[in-house]
N, C-alpha and C positions, 0 to 999 in steps of 0.2 A: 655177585653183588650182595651187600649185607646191609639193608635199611638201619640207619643209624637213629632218626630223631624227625618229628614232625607237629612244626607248633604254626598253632591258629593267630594269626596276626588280626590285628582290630579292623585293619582300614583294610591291610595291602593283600592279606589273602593266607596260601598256606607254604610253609618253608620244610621245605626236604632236605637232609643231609644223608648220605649210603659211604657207602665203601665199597669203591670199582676197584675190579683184580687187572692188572694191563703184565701180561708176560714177568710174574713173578714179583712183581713192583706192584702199586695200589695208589688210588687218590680218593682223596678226601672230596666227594663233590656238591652240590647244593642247585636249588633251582628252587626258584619263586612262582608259583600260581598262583593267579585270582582267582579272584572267587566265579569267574565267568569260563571259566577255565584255559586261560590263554596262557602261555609261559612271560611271563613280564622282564627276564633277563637273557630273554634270544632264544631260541630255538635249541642252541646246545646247552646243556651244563655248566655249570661253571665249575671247575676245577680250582679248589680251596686252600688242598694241603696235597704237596706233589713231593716225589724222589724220597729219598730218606725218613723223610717226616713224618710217613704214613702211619698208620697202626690201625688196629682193630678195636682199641679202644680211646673212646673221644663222647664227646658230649656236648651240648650248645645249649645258648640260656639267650631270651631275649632280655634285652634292655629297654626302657622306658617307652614309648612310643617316639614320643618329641626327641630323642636322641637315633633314630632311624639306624639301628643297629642293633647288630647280634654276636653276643660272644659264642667260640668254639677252642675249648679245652681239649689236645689230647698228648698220649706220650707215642714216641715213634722207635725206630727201631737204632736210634744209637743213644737209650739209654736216658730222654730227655723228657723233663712236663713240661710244656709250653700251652698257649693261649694267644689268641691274637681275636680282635672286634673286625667285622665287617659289614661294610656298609650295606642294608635292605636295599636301597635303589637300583643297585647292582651286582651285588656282592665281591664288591674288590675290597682288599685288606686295607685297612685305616692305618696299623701300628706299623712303625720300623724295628725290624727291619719285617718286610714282608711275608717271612715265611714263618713268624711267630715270634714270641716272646720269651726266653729260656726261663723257667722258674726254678727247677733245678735239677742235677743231673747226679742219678745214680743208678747203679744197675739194679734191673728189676724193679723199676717204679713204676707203678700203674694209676693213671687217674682215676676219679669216682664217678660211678654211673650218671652223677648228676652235677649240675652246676645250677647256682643261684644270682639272680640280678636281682640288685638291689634298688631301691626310688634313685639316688643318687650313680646308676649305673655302675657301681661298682660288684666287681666277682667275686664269688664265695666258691670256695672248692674244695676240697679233699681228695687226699691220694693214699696210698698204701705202697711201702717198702718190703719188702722182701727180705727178709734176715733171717739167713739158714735155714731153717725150718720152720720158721716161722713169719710173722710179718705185722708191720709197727703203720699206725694212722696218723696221717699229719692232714694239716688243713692251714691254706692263706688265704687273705680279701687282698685284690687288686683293683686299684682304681683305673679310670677309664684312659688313662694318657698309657698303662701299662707298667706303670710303678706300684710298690708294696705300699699297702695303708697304714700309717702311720700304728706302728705297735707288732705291725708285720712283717720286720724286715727280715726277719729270719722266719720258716716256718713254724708253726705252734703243733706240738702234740697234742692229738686226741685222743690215741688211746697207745700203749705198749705195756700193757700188760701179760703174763706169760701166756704160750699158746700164738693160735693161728687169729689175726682179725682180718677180715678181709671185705670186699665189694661194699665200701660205706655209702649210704645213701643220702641225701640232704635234701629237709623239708621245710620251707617257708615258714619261721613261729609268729608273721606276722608283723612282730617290731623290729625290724630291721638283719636280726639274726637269723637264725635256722637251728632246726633240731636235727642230729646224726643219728641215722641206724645203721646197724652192720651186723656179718655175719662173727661171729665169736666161737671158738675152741676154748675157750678158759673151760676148766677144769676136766676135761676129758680123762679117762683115765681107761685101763686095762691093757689086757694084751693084744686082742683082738682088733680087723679093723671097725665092726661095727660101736664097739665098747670104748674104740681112743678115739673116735674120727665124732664126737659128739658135739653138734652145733648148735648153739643157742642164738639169737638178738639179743643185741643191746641197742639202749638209747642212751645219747646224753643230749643235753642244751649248750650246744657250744657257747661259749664262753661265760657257763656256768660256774663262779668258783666252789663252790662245795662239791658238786663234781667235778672240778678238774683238781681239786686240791686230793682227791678220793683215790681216779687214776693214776696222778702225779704220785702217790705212797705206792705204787706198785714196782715202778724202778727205781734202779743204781742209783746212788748219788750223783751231779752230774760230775763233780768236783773228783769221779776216783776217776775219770779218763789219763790219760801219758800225754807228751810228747817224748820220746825216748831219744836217748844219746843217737845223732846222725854219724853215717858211716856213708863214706872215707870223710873224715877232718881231721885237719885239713884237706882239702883236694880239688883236682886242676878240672874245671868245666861241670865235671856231672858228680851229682853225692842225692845222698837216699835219706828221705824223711818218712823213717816210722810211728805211728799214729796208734793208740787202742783204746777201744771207745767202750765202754758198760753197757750200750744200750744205741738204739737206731737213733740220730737227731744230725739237726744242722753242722755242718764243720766248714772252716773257712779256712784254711792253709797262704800266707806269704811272708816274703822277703825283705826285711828293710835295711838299709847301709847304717852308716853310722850318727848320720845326723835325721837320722828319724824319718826318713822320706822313703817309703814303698816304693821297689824299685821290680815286683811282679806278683802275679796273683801263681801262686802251687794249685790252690785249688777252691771250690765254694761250692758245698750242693748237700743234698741231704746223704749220710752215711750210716750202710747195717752197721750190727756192734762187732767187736772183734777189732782183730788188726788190721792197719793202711798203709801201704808202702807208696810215697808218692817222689818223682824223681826231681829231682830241680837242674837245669838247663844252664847252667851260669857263661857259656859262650860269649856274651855279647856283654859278659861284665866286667871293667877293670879288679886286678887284685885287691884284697882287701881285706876287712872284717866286716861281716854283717850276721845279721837277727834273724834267723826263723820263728813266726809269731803264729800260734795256733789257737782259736778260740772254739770253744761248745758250745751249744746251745747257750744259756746265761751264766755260767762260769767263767769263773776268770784264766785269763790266757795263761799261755805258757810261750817261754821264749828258750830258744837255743843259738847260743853263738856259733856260725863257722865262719872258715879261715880259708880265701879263696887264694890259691898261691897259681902264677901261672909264668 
């Protein structure tokens, strides 16, 4: 068992979150004490985050008092950052679907030790990407119904600059934002591992722009990304769309026919840099000509005709 998180609630008492090991599987679980010390949601545990979903890393933010609820951020083990609010009365999950909310889906993504509620019960969060050898900071605000806040609908880069950033931390500045710290590898240098392995802090004010305009000169341009010529095209049911990215950020991958109508999603979630092979299914599509439409972070798309012959 791995004690996870434990916050002082005003009225209702004290909130526990652990991580139980059950035969190689794990749940996310939680349980309300008063302050008299009685368990206020039964006798057992409640079981939060179950099967797949689990992971060792996760984190919970209280919200508002008058909104009687608690957010818990974590990523599991197929690859996902989700969040989901649950009710203090008892702790059953509020959001659909019940088992969290996908934010988004890439490999080696890890949530941030901490997560922020805001007056307005919206989430603050940050994650860390995994790229190669290194790894790239993003952060979204989620409002309370579980949709992106207006300006969020893709994640925002925090930091990817060269080197390791890792375990970001986020600190209340008060007016409604928060300040990030993290562990940093920028500049490390030598042969040795004590000489390259050199860790600094950093801070920034998210949604600072003079700092984010500072981090933002540290990468690619977003505009040198590809989509590259698809292979087989023509071709009958299944074809290959290659992707290469300059740097870790958001990518959306689909398909439209000919009159402009999105006919499947390929793909949406945060991606390392480098190359993406991603397959497209076309089974269930009449022959034809359609669009593969690929967009970055805020660059403009790119689009590739294929030729479905069946």
């Amino acid at each position: 068992m791995i004690l996870s998180d434990v916050h002082l609630l005003a009225v209702e008492g004290v909130l526990v979150t652990w991580l139980a090991h059950l035969n190689d599987q794990g749940e996310l679980r939680g349980c309300l004490i008063g302050f008299d010390g009685s368990l206020l949601w039964g006798p057992d545990p409640v079981p939060l985050v179950t099967g797949d979903n689990w992971s060792y890393n996760h984190c919970t933010g209280i919200a508002s008092p008058d909104a009687g609820s608690f957010w818990l951020a974590w990523d599991n083990t197929l690859e996902q950052l989700l969040v989901q609010r649950y009710s203090i009365a008892d702790g059953s999950p509020i959001l659909d679907p019940p088992g969290g909310v996908v934010l988004a889906s890439a490999e080696s993504i890890r949530v941030s030790r901490d997560i922020l509620v805001a007056s307005d019960n919206s989430l603050l969060l940050a994650a860390y990407l995994r790229n190669g050898e290194t790894s790239d900071l993003f952060y979204t605000r989620i409002l309370e119904d579980g949709l992106p806040a207006p300006g969020y609908e893709t994640p925002q880069v925090l930091c990817n600059a060269p080197a390791d950033q890792k375990t970001p931390y986020l600190i209340n500045d008060g007016t409604g934002g928060a300040f990030a710290v993290w562990v940093d590898q920028r500049g490390s240098t030598g042969d040795n591992y004590d000489d390259f392995h050199v860790e600094k802090l950093y801070a920034q004010r998210i949604g600072d722009p003079q700092l984010d305009a500072a981090v933002a000169s540290t990468k690619a341009p977003a505009d040198s990304w590809r989509l590259c010529p698809i292979h087989p095209n023509p071709f009958n049911d299944a074809t290959t769309v290659t992707i290469e990215l300059p740097h870790a950020g958001y990518l959306r991958v689909g398909v439209w026919d000919i009159l402009g109508r999105r006919v499947t999603d390929v793909y949406r979630g945060l991606s390392a840099a480098g190359p993406h092979q991603f397959s497209i299914d076309a089974t269930c599509l009449a022959s034809g000509v359609y669009f593969v439409r690929a967009c970055f972070e805020d660059s403009a798309s790119q689009v590739r005709k294929i030729v479905l012959l069946k």
